[in-house]
C-alpha positions in Angstrom: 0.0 0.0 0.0 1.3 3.6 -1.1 2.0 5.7 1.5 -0.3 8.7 0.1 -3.1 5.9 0.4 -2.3 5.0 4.1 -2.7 8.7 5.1 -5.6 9.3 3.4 -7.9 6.0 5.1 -5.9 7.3 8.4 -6.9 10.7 7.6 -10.9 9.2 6.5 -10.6 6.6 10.1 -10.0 9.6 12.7 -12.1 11.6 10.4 -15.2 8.9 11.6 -13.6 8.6 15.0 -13.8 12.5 15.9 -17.2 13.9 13.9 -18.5 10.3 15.9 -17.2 12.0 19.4 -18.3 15.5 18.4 -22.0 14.5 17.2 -22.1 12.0 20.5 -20.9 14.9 23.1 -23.4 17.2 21.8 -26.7 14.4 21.7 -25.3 13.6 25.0 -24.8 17.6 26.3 -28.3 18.8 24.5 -30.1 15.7 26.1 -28.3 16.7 29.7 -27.7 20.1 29.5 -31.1 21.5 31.0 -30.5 19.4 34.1 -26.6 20.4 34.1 -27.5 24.2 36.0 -29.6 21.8 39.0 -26.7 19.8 38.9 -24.5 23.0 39.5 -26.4 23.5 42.4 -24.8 20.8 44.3 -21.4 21.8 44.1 -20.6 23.8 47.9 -17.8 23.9 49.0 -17.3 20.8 50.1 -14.2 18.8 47.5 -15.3 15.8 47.6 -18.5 16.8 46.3 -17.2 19.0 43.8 -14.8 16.4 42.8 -17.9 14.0 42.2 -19.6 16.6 40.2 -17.3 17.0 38.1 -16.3 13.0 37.6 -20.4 12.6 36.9 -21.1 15.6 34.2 -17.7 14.2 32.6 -19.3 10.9 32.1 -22.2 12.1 31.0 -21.1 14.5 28.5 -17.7 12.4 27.6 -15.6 15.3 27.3 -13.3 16.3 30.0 -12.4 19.4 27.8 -16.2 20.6 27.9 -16.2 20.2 31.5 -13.4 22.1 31.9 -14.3 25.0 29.3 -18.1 24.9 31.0 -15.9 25.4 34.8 -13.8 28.0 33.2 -17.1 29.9 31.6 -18.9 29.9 35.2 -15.6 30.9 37.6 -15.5 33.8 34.7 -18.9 34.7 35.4 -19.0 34.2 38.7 -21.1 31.1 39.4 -18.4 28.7 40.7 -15.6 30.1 43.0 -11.8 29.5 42.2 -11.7 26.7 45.2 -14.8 25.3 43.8 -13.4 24.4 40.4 -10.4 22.8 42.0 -12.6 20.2 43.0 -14.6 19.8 39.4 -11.4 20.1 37.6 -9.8 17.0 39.5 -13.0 15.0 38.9 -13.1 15.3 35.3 -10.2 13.9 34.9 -11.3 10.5 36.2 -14.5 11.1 34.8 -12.4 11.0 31.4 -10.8 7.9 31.8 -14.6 5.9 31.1 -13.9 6.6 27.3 -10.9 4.2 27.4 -12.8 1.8 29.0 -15.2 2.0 26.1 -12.5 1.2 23.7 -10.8 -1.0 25.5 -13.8 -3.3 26.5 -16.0 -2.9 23.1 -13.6 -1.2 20.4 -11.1 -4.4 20.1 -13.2 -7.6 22.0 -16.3 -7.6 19.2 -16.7 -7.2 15.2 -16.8 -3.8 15.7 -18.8 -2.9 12.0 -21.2 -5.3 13.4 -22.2 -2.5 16.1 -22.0 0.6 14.7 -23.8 0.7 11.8 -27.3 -0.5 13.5 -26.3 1.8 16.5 -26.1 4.8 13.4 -29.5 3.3 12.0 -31.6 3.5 15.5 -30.0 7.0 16.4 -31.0 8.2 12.6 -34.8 6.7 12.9 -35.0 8.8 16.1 -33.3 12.1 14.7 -36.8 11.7 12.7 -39.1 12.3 15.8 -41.0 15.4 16.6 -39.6 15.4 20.5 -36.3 17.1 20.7 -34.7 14.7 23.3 -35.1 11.2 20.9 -33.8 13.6 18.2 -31.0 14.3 20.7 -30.8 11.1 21.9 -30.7 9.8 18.2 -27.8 11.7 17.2 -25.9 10.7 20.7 -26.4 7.6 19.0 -25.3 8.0 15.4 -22.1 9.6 16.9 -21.4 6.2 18.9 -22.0 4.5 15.7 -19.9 6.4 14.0 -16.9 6.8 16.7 -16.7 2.7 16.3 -16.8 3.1 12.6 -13.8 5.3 13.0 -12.2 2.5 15.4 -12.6 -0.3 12.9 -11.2 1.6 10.3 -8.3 2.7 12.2 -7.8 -0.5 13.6 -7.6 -1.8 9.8 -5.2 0.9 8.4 -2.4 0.7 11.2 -1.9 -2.7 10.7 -0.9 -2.4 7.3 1.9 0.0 8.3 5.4 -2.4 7.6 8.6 -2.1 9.5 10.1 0.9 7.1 7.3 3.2 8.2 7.2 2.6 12.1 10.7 2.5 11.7 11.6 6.0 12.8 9.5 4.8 16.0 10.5 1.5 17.1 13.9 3.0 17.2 12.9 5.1 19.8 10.8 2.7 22.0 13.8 1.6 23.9 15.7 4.2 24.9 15.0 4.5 28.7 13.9 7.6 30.4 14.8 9.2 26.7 11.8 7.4 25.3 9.4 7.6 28.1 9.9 11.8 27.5 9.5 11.5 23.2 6.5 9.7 24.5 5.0 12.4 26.6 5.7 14.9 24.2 4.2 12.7 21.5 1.3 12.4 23.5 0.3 15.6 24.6 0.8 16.9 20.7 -1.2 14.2 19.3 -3.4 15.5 21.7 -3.4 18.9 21.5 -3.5 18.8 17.3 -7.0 16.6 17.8 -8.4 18.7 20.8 -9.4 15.2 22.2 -7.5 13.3 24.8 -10.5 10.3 23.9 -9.6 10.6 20.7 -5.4 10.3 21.4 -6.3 7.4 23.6 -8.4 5.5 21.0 -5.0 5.6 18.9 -2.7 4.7 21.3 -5.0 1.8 22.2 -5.4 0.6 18.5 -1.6 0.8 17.6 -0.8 -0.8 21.1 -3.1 -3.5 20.2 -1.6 -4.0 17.2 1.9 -4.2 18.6 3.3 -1.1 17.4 4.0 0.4 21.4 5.2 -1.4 23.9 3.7 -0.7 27.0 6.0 1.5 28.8 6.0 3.6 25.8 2.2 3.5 25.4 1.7 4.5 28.7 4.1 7.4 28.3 1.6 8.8 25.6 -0.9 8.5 27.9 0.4 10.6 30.3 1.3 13.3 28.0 -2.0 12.9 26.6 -2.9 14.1 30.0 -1.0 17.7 29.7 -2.3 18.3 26.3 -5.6 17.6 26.9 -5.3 21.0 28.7 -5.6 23.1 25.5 -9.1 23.5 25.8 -9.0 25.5 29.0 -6.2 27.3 28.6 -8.1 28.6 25.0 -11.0 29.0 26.9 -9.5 31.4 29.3 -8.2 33.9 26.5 -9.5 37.2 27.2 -11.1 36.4 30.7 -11.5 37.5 34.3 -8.3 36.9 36.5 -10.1 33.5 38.3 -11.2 32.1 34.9 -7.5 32.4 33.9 -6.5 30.9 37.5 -8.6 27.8 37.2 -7.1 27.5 33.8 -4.0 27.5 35.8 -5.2 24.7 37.8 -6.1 22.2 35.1 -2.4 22.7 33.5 -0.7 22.5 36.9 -2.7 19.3 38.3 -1.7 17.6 34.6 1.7 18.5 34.5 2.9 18.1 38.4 0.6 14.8 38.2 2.9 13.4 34.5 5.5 14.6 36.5 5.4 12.4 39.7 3.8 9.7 37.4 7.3 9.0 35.5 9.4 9.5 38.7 7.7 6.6 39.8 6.8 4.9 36.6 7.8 1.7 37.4 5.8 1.4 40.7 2.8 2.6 38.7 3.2 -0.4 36.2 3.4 -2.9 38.4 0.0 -1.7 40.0 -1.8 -1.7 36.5 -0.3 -5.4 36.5 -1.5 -6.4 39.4 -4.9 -4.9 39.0 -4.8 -6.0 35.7 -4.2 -9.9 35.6 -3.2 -11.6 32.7 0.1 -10.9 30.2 0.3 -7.5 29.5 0.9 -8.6 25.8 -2.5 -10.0 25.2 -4.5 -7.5 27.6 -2.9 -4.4 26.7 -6.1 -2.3 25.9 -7.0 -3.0 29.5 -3.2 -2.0 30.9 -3.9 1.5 29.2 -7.2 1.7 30.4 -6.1 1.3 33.6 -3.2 3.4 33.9 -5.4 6.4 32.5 -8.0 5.9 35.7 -5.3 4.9 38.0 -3.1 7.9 37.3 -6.0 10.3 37.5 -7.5 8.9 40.7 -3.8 8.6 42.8 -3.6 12.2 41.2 -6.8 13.2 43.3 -6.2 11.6 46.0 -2.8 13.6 46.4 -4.2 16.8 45.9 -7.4 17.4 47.0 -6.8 17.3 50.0 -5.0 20.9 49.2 -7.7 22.4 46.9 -7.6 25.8 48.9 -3.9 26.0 49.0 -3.8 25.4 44.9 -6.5 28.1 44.4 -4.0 30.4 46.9 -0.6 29.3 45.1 -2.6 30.7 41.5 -3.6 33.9 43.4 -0.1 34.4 43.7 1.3 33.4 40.4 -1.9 35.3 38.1 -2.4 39.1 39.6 -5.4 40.9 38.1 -4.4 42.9 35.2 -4.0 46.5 35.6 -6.0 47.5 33.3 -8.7 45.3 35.3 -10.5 47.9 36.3 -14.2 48.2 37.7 -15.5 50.9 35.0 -14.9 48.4 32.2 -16.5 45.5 30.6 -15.2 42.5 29.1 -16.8 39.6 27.8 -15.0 37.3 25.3 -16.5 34.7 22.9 -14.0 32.0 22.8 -15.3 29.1 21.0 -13.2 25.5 21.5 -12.9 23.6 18.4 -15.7 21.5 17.9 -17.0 20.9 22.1 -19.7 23.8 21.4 -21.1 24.0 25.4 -24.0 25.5 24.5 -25.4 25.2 28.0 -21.9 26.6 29.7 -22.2 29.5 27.5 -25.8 30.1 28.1 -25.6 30.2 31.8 -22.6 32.4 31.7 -24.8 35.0 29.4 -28.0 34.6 32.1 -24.8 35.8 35.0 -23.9 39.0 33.1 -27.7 39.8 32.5 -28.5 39.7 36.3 -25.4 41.6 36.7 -26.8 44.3 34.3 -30.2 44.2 36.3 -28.2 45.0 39.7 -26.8 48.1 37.3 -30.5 49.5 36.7 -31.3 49.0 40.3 -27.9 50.4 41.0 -28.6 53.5 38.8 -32.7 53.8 39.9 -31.2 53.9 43.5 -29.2 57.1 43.5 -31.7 58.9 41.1 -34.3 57.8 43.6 -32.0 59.7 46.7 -31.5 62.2 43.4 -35.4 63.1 43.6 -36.1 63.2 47.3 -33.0 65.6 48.4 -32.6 67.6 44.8 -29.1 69.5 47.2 -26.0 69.9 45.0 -24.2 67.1 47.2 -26.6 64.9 45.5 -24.3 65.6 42.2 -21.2 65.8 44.3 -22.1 62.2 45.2 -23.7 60.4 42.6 -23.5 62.5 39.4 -20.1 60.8 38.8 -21.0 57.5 39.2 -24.1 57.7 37.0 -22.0 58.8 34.4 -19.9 55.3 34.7 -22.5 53.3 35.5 -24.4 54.3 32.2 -21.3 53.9 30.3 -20.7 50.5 31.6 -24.0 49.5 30.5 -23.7 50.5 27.3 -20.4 48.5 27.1 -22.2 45.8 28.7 -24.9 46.1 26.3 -22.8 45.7 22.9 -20.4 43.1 24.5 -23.4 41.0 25.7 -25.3 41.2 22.8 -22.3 39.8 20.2 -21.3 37.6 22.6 -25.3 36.4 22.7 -25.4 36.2 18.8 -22.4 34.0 18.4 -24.1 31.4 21.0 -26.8 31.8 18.8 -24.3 30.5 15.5 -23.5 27.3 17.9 -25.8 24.0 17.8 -29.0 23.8 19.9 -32.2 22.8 20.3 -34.8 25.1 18.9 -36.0 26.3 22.3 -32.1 27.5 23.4 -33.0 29.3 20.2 -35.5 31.1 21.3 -34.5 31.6 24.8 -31.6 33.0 23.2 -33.1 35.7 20.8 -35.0 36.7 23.8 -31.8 37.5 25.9 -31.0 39.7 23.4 -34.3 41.6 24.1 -34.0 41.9 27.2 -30.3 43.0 27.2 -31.6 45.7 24.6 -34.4 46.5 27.4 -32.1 47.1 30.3 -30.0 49.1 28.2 -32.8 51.6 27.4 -33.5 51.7 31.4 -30.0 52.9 32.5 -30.2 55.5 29.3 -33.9 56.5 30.9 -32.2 56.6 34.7 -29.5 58.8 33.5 -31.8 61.0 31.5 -33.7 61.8 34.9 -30.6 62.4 36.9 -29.1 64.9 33.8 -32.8 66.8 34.2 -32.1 66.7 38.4 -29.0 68.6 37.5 -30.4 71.1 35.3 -33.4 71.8 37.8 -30.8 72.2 40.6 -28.0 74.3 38.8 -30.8 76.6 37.5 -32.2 76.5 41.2 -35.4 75.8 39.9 -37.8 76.0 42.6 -40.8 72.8 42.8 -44.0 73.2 45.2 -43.0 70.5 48.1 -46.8 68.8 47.3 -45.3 68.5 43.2 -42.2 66.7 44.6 -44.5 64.5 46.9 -46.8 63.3 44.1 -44.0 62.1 42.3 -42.7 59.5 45.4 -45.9 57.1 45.4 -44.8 57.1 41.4 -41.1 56.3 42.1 -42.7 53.5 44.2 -44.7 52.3 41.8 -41.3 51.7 39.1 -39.0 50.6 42.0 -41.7 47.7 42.5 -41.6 47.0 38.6 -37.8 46.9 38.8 -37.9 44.4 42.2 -40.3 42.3 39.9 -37.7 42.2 37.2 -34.9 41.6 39.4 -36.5 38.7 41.0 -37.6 37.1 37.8 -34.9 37.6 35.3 -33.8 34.6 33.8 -37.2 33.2 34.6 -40.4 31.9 32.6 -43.0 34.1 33.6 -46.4 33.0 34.1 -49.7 34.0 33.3 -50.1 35.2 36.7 -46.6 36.8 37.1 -47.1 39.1 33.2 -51.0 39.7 35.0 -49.1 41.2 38.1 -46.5 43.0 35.4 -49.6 44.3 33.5 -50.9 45.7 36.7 -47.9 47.5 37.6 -47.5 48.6 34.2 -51.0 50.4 34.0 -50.6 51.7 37.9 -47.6 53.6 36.6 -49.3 54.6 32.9 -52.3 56.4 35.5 -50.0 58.1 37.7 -48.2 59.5 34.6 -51.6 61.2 33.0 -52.7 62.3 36.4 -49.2 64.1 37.1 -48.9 65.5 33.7 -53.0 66.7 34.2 -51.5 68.6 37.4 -48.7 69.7 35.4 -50.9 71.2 32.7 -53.1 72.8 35.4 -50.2 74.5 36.7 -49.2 76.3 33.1 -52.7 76.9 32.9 -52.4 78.7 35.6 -49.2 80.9 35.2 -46.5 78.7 36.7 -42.8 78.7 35.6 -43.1 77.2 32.1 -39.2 76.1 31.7 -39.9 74.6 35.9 -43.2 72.7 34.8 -42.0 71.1 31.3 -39.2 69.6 33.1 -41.5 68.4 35.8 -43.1 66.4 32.8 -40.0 65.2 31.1 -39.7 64.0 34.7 -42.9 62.1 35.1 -42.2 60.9 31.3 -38.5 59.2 31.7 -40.2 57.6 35.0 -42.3 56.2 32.7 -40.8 54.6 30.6 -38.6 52.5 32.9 -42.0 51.0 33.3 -42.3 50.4 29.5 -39.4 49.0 29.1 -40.1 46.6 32.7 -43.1 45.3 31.1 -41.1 44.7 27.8 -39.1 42.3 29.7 -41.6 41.0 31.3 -43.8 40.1 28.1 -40.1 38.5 26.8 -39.8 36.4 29.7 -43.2 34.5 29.5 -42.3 34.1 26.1 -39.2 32.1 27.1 -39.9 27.7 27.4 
């Protein structure tokens, strides 16, 4: 066989093997995603716990990269402290290790053809139901069938590699601690060019199985599959907040200081996978590798968790917070990772920024609120400033968000993250418009007290019950953003909504009657432009609110 021809059905194998992991990872992560923010829920600070987590979503989703990328996304946005993800991080790295066993047990023991294509067949008949989660679970199928389509061709292209093409590697199989590091480094590249530490595995498995690596050397790849299985965070981290770039940190640190101590005591390890292991490692070498990967991984926990704070300390240390890191500016970076589109990680990150945004309106609505009842020049002195910054950072906030939203939107999902998503969007838009309306009420505060323009104290008093009215509105938002809202709930927002709409037309009656009357006309038209920004915080709160019941 030609070389060129060689390449190509390797090229066409791992072609199957990794479209068969991608399309099974997302099934898999669309069919478990909703649950995936419960599941966050559980993670306190206790390690063990978190540790668990982590282990479980990685088995579920079979992707220790997405679990790290979705722990990365939520330390960035604020859901997950840095100590928390020590915990998550070390779990999905045993969590990992099932996708070996896989392999090991199915990929090389049975007629491997034999399974995938009816496992593609069922998984396409259900991609042809109407319910999204046997569509989902269809195509978690069709990317199982395919990922052993991918191992049976791999495993019948390497063996017809002869001893001029393997030669350039069986020369280096026996060169001591030389060829345990050319195995590391081989590792973590294959690795990190694949984006896949399942996928670098599934080789090393199929050309051990064939003969082509001894053990030791196969178990060296293995381990430096390990560090470059870290890729994914570290990419993910680009452009973040200083923790997401810490528990980055942590995932490269745990895989490197782990390799590290693994091949100081190599041969201790290997004689554990043999005895765990029993038979000759020559004819049960799929299971040697298998077990390495979990037994590394787990003795890897066990040493460090114990230390989970003092790691999230030692990265405090080594990353400081950018200096230009500060409060008054906005950053929120899409970084998509190859083909583990977390739809759901990026999702919950976006619903953290938008409650972050709705603490920025209440922020805002609070000083303006002081701004109305004292109307005293240290009013501006005070707040002026900070209303400025506020409504900047929304604005900032508001583009950032909103791109960042739209790409999500260009990633795979289910027609309802669809529409949940467009909706964000909205609602960003909305609480935009309400720090432009709280700033355009404490810009006409200013003007009425550098022209001292004088207001009857009963004019100033009407207007409180109306403040009253909007704060409620704005407590209703607050406490439902990010929430389906019920008949019941947009009936309350309805009220609320027309409560405010009446208190407008009676003010601006008054108003009127006043002109009518021979008040100051320049005073009473920016009573009214007043009573009218008010108003439309309101508009804009029941904007939301008819988004939110629109969400499933």
């Amino acid at each position: 066989m030609s070389v060129i021809n060689l390449l190509l059905q390797l090229i066409g194998a791992l072609g199957f093997l990794l479209y068969g992991m991608k399309l099974m990872s997302d099934g898999i992560q669309k069919s478990a995603g909703e649950s995936l923010h419960r599941v966050l829920g559980l993670m306190t600070g206790n390690r063990v716990l978190a540790m668990l987590t982590g282990m479980f979503i990685t088995m579920i989703i079979q992707s220790s990269g997405a679990t790290t990328v979705m722990v990365v996304s939520f330390v960035n946005a604020g859901l997950l402290s840095l100590t928390q993800s020590v915990g998550i991080i070390f779990g999905a790295n045993i969590g990992t290790t099932i996708t070996a066993w896989i392999v090991a047990f199915f990929g090389f023991n049975f007629k491997i053809s034999a399974m995938a294509i009816p496992l593609f067949g069922i998984g396409f008949f259900l991609t042809s139901f109407k319910k999204i989660k046997r569509q989902n679970m269809g195509e978690a199928l069709m990317g199982f069938g395919l990922l052993f389509l991918g191992l049976d061709l791999l495993s019948k292209a390497i063996p017809t590699l002869d001893a001029s093409s393997i030669g350039f590697l069986s020369a280096w199989t026996d060169k001591g601690l030389l060829s345990i590091l050319i195995g590391i480094i081989a590792g973590m590249i294959i690795t990190v060019l694949l984006h896949s530490s399942s996928a670098s595995t599934a080789i090393i498995l199929t050309m051990s199985y064939n003969g082509l690596l001894p053990w030791e050397f196969a178990a060296s790849m293995v381990l430096g599959s390990n560090i470059g299985s870290t890729i994914d965070a570290v990419i993910a981290a680009w452009g973040t907040k200083v923790n997401a770039r810490r528990a980055a940190l942590i995932h490269v640190m745990f895989n490197v200081t782990g390799t590290v101590l693994a091949v100081i005591f190599l041969r201790p390890l290997l004689t554990l996978v043999d005895f765990l292991v029993p038979g000759p490692v020559e004819e049960h070498i799929t299971y040697h590798i298998a077990m390495l990967h979990t037994v590394f991984n787990v003795i890897n926990t066990l040493i460090f968790i114990p230390f989970t704070r003092q790691i999230a300390t030692l990265t405090e240390i080594i990353i400081r917070p950018n200096k230009d890191e500060t409060p008054d500016t906005y950053h929120l970076d899409f970084v998509e990772i190859g083909s583990k589109e977390n739809v759901v990680a990026y999702i919950i990150r976006a619903e953290k920024e938008i409650e972050d945004m709705t603490d920025v309106v209440t922020k805002m609505f609070n000083r303006i609120s002081e701004g109305i009842n004292s109307r005293t020049q240290e009013f501006l002195d005070e707040h002026m400033e900070h209303l400025t910054q506020e409504e900047d950072y929304a604005d900032q906030m508001q583009e950032q968000l909103s791109n960042y939203l739209i790409h999500c939107s260009q990633l795979p999902m289910s027609e309802k993250q669809k529409n949940n998503v467009s909706i964000m969007i909205r609602v960003v838009d909305d609480l935009e418009n309400m720090t432009d309306d709280c700033y355009s009420v404490a810009v006409l505060l200013k003007r009425s007290i550098e022209k001292n323009m004088v207001f009857a104290n009963e004019d100033m008093e009407r207007l409180l019950p109306y403040m009253d009215l909007a704060h409620k509105f704005l407590v209703f938002i607050r406490k439902n953003i990010n929430k389906h809202l019920s008949e019941e709930d947009l009936r309350i927002a309805q009220d609320l909504e027309n409560q405010i709409d009446k208190s407008r037309s009676n003010l601006k009656k008054v108003a009127r009657k006043r002109l009518e009357s021979g008040a100051d006309v320049k005073t009473e038209l920016l009573y009214i432009d007043l009573v009218r920004s008010i108003e439309k915080l309101g508009d804009r709160a029941f904007s939301i609110s008819e988004a939110l019941s629109q969400t499933e």
